[in-house]
N, C-alpha and C positions, 0 to 999 in steps of 0.2 A: 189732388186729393190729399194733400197734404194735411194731418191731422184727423180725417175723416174715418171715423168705424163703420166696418163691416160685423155684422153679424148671420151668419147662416143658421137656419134651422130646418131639421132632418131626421131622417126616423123612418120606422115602419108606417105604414097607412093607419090612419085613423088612430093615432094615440096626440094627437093633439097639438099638431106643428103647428097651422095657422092660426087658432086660440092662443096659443104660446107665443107666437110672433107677434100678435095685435095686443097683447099685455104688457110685451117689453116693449113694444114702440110707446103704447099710453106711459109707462111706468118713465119712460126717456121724457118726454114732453114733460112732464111734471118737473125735470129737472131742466129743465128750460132748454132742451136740445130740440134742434128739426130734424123729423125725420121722413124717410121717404120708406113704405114698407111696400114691396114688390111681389105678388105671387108670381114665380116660376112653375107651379104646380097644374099640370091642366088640368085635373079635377076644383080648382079654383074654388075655395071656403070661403076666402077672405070676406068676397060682398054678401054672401050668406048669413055670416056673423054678425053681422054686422047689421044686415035689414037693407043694403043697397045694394046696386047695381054699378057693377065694375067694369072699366075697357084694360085697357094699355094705356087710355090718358088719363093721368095723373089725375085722384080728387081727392081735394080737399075734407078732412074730415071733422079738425078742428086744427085753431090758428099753428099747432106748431106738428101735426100730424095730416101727411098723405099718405094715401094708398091706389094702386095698380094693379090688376090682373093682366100678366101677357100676354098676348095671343101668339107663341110659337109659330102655329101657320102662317099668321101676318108677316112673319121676320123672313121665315122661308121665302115666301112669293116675292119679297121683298128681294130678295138674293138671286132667286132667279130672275128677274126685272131684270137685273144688275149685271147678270151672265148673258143676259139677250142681247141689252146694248152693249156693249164689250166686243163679243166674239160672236163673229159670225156662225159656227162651227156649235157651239152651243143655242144659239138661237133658231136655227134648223131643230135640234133635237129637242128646245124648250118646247119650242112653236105644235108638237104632239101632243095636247091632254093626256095620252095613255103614258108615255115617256117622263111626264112632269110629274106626272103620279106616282109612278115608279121612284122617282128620283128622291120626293119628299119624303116617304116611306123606305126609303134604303135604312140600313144603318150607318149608324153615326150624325144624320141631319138636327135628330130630334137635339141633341146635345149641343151639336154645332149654332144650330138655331140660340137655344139658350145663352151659351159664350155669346156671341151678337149681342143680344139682347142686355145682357149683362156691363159687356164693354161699354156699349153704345148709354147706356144707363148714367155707368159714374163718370161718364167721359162728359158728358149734358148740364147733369144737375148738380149745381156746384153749392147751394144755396141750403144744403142739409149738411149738419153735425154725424148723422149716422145714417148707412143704409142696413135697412132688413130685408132681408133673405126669405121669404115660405118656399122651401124645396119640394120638388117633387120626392116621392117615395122611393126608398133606398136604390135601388139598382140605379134610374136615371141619375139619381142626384151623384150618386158615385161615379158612375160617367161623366158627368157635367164637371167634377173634379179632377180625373183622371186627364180629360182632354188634352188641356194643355203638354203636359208629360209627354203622351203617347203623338201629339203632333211632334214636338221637338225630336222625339225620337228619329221620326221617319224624315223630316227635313234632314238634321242631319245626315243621312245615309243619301238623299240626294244632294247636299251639297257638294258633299264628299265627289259621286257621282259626275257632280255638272264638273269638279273641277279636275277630275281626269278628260274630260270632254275637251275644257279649256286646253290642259293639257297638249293633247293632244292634237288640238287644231293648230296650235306655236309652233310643235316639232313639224307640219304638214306645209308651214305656211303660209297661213291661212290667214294673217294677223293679230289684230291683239284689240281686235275692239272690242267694248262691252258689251257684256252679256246679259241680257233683258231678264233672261229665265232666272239665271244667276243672283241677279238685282232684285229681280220679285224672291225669291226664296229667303234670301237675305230678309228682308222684308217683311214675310209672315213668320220667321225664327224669333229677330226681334217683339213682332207682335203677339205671339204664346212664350216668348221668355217674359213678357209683361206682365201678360195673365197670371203666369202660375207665382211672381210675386205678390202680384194683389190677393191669391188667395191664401198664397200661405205665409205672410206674414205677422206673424205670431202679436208685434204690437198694437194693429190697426185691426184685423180679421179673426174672428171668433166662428168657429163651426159646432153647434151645440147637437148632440145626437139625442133623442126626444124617445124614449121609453117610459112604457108605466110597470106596473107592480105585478108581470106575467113574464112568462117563461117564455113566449113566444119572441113578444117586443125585446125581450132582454136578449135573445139570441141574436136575434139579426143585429140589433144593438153590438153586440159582438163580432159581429162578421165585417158590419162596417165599421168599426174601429182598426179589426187586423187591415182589412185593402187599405185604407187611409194610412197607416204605417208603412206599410209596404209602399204605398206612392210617396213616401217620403212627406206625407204633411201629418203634422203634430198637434197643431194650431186648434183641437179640439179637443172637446169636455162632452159629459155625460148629464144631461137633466129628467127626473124621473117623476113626468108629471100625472096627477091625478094619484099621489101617495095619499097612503090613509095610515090613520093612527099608528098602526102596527108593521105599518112598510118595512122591510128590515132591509140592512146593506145587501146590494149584490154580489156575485163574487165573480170573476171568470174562471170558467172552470179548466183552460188550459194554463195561467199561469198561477191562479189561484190568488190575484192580488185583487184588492177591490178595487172596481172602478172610481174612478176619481168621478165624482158629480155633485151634482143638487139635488134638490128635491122643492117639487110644488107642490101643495096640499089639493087633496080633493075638494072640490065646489061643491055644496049640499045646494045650487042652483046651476042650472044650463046657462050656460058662458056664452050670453051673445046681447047687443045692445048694453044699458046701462049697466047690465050687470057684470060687464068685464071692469067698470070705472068701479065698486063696489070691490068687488075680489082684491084689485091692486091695492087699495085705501086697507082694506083687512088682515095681507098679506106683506105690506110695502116691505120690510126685511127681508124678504126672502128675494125681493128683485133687486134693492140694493147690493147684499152679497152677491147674487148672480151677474148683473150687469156692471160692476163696478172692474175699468179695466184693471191689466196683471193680476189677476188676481189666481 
């Protein structure tokens, strides 16, 4: 992935993440980049926007722009598949409808699913300049960030764990052969130390938080700015789409600094079909300062 941008886009419900996502991937293509735009979102806009009909497989929408909608549950069942042939022990307990249902709908899957989804994404498609992000609505998508984090956490307290175990088994005796558990733990640390650099790597990865010109959106806009801090990534800005003439700066009102962001102008037209290629052509300044990296 060497070279490759990330862009995330995130926000409360319905101020206009997937609009905002299919803008900057058009507004990318016109600079002669490929891009691949991905909804994460299960409320899934994207092909709605748009006038098609969306899978999980990649379409084509014009020569230097694709888009996807995921299907979470497809990744799930897909993992379970996975756990069945593997272990016996788990394929008893997939093998119950009632159990498997349970297990999708625990928490933490929905997230986990995503990360999959995500990994398995830029792991694939090597053939784009940039991927785009349409996140789900704040809490998941702030999950889907945190993951990483909160795995390594608890690995480590088992690693720690298995190697009093080891330990233990040398002063018993027991020898000194390798430890499988060990080896797989090992294993997924490395594979969420991976993750949480791809997202938070401030020169490749951008996470833009999508508010409009309301008290509401601006709040949660705030709320996910502090957890995002608090989990240690930075790697994001503020965009306050659907501004009209008289938008005025935001302020937060715990530290009283203005958010750092952008701003999009409101559409005197519903943003879907040609009229997103229109808006860009109208607006194109405001997607260069916004998608232009370091910036």
């Amino acid at each position: 992935m060497s070279g490759v941008r990330q862009i995330f886009f995130t926000g409360k419900g319905g101020v206009g993440k997937s609009t905002v996502a299919l803008l900057a991937g058009k507004y990318l293509t016109l600079q002669g980049q490929h891009v691949l735009i991905s909804s994460l979102d299960p409320a899934h806009n994207t092909g709605d926007i748009l006038g098609i009909e969306l899978t999980s497989e990649p379409v084509a929408i014009s020569e230097r722009l694709t888009v996807q909608e995921i299907s979470i549950s497809a990744y799930l069942e897909r993992y379970f598949s996975k756990l069945e042939a593997q272990d016996d022990f788990f394929g008893q307990f997939l093998s119950d409808e009632f159990d498997r249902r349970m297990l999708k709908y625990s928490p933490g899957m929905e997230e986990f699913a995503m990360l999959t989804a995500y990994y398995e994404i830029i792991q694939s498609q090597f053939s784009y300049d940039c991927f785009i992000w349409d996140m789900p609505s704040t809490a998941l998508a702030l999950r889907f960030f945190q993951f990483p984090d909160v795995s390594l956490f608890w690995l480590e307290k088992l690693l720690a764990m298995r190697r009093q175990i080891s330990q233990k088994r040398k002063e018993l005796g027991l020898g000194d052969a390798k430890d499988p558990i060990y080896e797989s733990l090992i294993s997924q640390y490395g594979y969420y130390d991976g993750l949480r650099r791809k997202l938070t790597d401030e020169s490749k990865a951008a996470i833009y938080i999508i508010v409009n010109d309301d008290n509401l959106s601006r709040l949660e806009g705030a709320r996910l700015k502090k957890s995002l801090l608090e989990s240690g990534i930075e790697n994001f800005n503020f965009i306050m789409n659907r501004a009209g003439a008289n938008s005025k700066e935001w302020v937060d009102d715990k530290t009283g600094r203005l958010f750092k962001g952008y701003a999009l102008p409101a559409s005197k037209e519903a943003l879907h079909g040609k009229n997103l290629d229109s808006y860009i052509e109208a607006n194109s300044r405001y997607f260069e300062l916004l998608l232009t990296p370091n910036q």
